[in-house]
N, C-alpha and C positions, 0 to 999 in steps of 0.2 A: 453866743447866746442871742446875739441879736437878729442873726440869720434862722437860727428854731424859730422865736416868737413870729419873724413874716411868715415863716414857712408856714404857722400853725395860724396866723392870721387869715394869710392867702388863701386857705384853703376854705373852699365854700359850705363844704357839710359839714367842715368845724362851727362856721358861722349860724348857718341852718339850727344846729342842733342845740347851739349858744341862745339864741335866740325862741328859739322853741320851749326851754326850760325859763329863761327870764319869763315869757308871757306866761306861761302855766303858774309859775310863782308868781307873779301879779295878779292871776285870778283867780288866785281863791284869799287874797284881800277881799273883805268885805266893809261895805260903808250902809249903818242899817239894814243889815241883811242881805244887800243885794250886791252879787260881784259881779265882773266880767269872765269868767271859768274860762274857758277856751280859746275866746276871743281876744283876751288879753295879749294871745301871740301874734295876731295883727298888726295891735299898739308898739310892742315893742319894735317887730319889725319893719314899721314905719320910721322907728327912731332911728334904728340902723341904717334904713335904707337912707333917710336923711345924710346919714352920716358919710355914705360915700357906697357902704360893702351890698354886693350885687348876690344873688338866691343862685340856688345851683337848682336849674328848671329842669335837667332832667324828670325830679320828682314832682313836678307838680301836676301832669293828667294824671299821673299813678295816683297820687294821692287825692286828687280829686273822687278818682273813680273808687277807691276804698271808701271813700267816706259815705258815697252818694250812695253804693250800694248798700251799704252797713243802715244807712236812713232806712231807705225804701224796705231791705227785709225784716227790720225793729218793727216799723208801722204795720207791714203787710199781714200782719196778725190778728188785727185788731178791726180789721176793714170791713169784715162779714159778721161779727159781731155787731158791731156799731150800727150797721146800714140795716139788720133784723131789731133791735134795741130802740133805733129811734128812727130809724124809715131816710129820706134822703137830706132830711132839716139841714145836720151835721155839715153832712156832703158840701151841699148848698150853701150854708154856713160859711165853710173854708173858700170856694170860688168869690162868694159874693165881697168875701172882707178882703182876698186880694188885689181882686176887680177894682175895689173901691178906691185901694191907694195908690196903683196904676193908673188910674183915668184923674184921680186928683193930679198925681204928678203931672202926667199931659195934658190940663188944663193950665196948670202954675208955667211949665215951661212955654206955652203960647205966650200965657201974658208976661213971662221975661224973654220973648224970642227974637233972636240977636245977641244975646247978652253970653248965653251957657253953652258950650260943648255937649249936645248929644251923649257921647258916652259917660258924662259928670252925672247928668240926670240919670242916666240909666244905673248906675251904683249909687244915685241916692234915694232912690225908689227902693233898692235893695237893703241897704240900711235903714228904709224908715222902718221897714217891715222885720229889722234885723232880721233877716233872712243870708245866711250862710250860701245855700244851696240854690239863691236867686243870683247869688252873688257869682259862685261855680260859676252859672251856665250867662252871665254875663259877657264873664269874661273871655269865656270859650267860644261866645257867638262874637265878639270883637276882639278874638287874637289875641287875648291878653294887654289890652290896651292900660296900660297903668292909671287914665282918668278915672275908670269904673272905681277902682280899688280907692282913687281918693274921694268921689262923690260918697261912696257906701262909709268911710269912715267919718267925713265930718256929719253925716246924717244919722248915724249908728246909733252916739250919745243919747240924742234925742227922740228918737225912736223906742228906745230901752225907757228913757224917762219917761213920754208921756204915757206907753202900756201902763205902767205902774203907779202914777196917778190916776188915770180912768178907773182900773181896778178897784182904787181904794177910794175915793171921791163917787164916783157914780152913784153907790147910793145913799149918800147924803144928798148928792143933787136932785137922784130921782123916785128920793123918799123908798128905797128898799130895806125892809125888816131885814137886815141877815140871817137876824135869828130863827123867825118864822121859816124865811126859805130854805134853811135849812132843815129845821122839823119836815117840812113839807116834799123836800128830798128825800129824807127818809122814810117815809109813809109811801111815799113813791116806787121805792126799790124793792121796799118788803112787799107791797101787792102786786107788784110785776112778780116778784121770786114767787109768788103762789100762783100762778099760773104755770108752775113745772109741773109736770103729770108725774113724777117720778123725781122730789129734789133732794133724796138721797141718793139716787145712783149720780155718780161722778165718774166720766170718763179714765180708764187708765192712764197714767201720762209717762209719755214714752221718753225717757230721757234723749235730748238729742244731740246729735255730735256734729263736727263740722264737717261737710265734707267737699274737699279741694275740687275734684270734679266738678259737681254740682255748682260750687261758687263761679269755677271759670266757664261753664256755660252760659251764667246767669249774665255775666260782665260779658264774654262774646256776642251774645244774641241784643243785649242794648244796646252796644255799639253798632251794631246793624238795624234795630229800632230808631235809633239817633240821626242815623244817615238816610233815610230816608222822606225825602221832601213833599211838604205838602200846602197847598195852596186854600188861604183864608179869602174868602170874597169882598172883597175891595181894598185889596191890599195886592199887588201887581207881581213885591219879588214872594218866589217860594220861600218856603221858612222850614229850618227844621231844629230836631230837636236836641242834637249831638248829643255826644257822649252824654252828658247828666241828665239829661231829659230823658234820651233812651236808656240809660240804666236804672233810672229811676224806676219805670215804670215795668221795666224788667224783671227787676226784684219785689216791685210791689205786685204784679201778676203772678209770677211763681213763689214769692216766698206767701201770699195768699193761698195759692193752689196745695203746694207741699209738696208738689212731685214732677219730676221729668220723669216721663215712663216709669223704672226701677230707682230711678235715684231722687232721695229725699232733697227737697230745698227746703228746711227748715231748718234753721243754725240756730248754738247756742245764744239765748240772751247776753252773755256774760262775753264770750268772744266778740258777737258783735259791738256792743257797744266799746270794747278796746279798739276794734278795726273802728269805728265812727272818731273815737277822742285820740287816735293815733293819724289820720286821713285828715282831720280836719284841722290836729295843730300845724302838723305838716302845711297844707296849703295855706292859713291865713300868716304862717310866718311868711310863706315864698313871696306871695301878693303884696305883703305887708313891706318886705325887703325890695321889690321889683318898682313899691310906687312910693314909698319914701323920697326918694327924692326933689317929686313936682308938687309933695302936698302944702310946703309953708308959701310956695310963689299964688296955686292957686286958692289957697283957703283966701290969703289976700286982694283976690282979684274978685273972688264970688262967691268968698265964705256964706255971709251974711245971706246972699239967697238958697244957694244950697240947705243954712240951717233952717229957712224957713220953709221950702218946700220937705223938707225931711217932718218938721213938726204937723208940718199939716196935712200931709198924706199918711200920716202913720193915724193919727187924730179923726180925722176924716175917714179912713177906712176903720176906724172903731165905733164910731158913733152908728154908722150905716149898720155894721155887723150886732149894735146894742138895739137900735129902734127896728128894725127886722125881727131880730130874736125874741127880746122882751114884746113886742106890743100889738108885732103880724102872728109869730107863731106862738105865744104866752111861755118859753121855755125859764124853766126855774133859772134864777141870779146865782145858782152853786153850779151848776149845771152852763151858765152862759157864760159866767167870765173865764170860767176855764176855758172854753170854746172860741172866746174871744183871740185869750192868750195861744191860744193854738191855731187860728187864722192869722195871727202874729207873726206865728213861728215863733216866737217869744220866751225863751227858758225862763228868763230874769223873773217877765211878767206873771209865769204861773208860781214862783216864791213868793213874790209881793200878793197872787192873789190867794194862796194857802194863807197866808201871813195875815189878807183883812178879812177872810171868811173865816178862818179858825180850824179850817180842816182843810185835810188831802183829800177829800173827794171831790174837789174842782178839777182834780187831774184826772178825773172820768170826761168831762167836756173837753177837755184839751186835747185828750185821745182820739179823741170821737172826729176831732175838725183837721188835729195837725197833718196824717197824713195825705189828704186831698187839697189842703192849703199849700204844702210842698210842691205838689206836682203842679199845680195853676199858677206858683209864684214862680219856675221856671217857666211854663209858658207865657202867661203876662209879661214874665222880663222880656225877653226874646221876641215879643209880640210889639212892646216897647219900646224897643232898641231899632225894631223894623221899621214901623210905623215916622219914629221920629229920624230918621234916614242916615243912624251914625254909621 
């Protein structure tokens, strides 16, 4: 008996898949509404990794690249709509509020500089933003360096918290009616919809189906997007965008478009997002098991700054993304915080912000920002991780 239980110990996609179900069952714990869903297999497999048991990495590019494509063709739908809906605000929106928690961090790590490991910052830039897919192409641009993975999780917490304070505090602070804003949303969408010339006719909708070809195009051609190098001005090594960058934009180009020549790139909603929550438990368990083991020596050495630059890059890149929106371009408070939560990349935060507005139409702004926020906070990481010379 005791020779089964190593046997079944030892093996590592017993471990993987152990661990993969604890986090999933940890996240859909909720505390006031707000869980950790996904990312809960992080956490556990931090616990594991602590514990001694090592990821079986075969799976972790595959499961990267599941994931990242699964993002990219969810969003890519939604991109040509948004950009004729509300012109490039959105666009702009999502670059500016990543920008914003990337140059905070690289200001915070000058003034602790000597103190943090380069790739620690760089995975806690990724956690302020919780940002998953910042997180990917972190990792992938340094090798899987297990710092990233423990900077991204002590900075995660707090990242997740302050979105969802800003959300629900903002306008007490900055004196916003919710209720008004939202009448005024409303009034908003009805007099756009009467500018159809025609708002009875509704396009047929073609049921769509998956199809394998078209998928593994979509993943070949980013990985050849990925790999090709290109040079930022005043920044000396070339940079590129590897796998997650290139597929990202992959699938948000074609699954935009709809078609290679004869063959459709438009997959079902319902399969992808199985490939996104099957891709990404996978990889934050791996991560999670890979860097467990150096997180309780370095949360000790440089917890306390890590947590601070996490709150205040996530904070600071909200504020910027609130006083831009509300006061340069006047976009409604129903319409921004989602937008916010979406320059976030922030799941948690668009619950906590349905939760202080009172409606789901905040996940109209969130739509609007998440998918060009994704592809900047892969770039900014990677930009970041250059720049600061890990």
């Amino acid at each position: 008996m005791d020779a089964f239980i190593k046997s079944v110990m030892g093996n590592k996609f017993f471990i993987l898949f152990v661990v993969t179900a604890l986090g999933l069952i940890l996240g859909k714990i909720k505390v006031k509404g707000i869980s950790l869903e996904t990312s809960g297999a992080l956490f556990v497999g931090l616990v594991f990794g602590a514990l001694g048991y090592k990821p079986e990495k075969v799976l972790f590019t595959f499961s990267l690249i599941i994931f990242v494509s699964a993002v990219g063709l969810l969003a890519a739908k939604d991109i040509g709509r948004v950009i004729k809906l509300y012109g490039l605000k959105f666009v702009l929106l999502g670059i500016i509020i990543t920008f914003a928690g990337a140059f905070a961090t690289y200001i915070l790590t000058l003034i602790y500089q000597g103190t943090l490991d380069p790739y620690l910052v760089s995975g806690t830039y990724t956690g302020a933003l919780t940002s998953s897919p910042g997180l990917a192409a972190a990792l992938e641009a340094t090798k899987n360096n297990p710092n990233i993975t423990i900077g991204h999780a002590v900075a995660y917490p707090f990242g997740v918290i302050v979105v969802i304070l800003f959300v629900q505090l903002a306008p007490l602070i900055f004196r916003i009616d919710v209720k008004k804003e939202l009448e005024q949303y409303r009034i908003e969408m009805m007099q756009g919809g009467q500018g159809d010339k025609n708002p009875k006719a509704e396009p047929t909708q073609v049921k769509e189906k998956f199809n394998l070809l078209s998928y593994c195009i979509i993943l070949a051609l980013g990985i050849i997007i990925g790999s090709i190098p290109f040079r930022i001005p005043g920044i000396a090594t070339p940079i590129k965008l590897e796998t997650t960058g290139g597929v990202l934009i992959s699938a948000l180009l074609l699954g935009y478009f709809g078609k290679i020549g004869s063959l459709n790139t438009r997959m079902p909603k319902e399969t992808l997002a199985n490939f996104r929550e099957l891709g990404l438990a996978f990889f934050l368990a791996i991560v999670g098991l890979d860097s467990g083991a150096g997180v309780v020596q370095v949360v000790k050495q440089t917890g306390v700054i890590l947590c601070v630059i996490g709150f205040v890059a996530g904070l600071f890149a909200e504020l910027v993304g609130f006083l831009i929106g509300r006061y340069i371009w006047k976009i409604n408070w129903i319409l921004l915080s989602g937008a916010i939560c979406g320059g976030m990349t922030s799941t948690p935060g668009l619950g906590a912000a349905i939760e202080a507005t009172g409606t789901d139409e905040v996940a109209t702004g969130y739509g609007a920002t998440y998918p060009i926020a994704l592809l900047f906070m892969v770039i900014w990481t990677i930009l970041l991780h250059t720049v600061l010379g890990a």
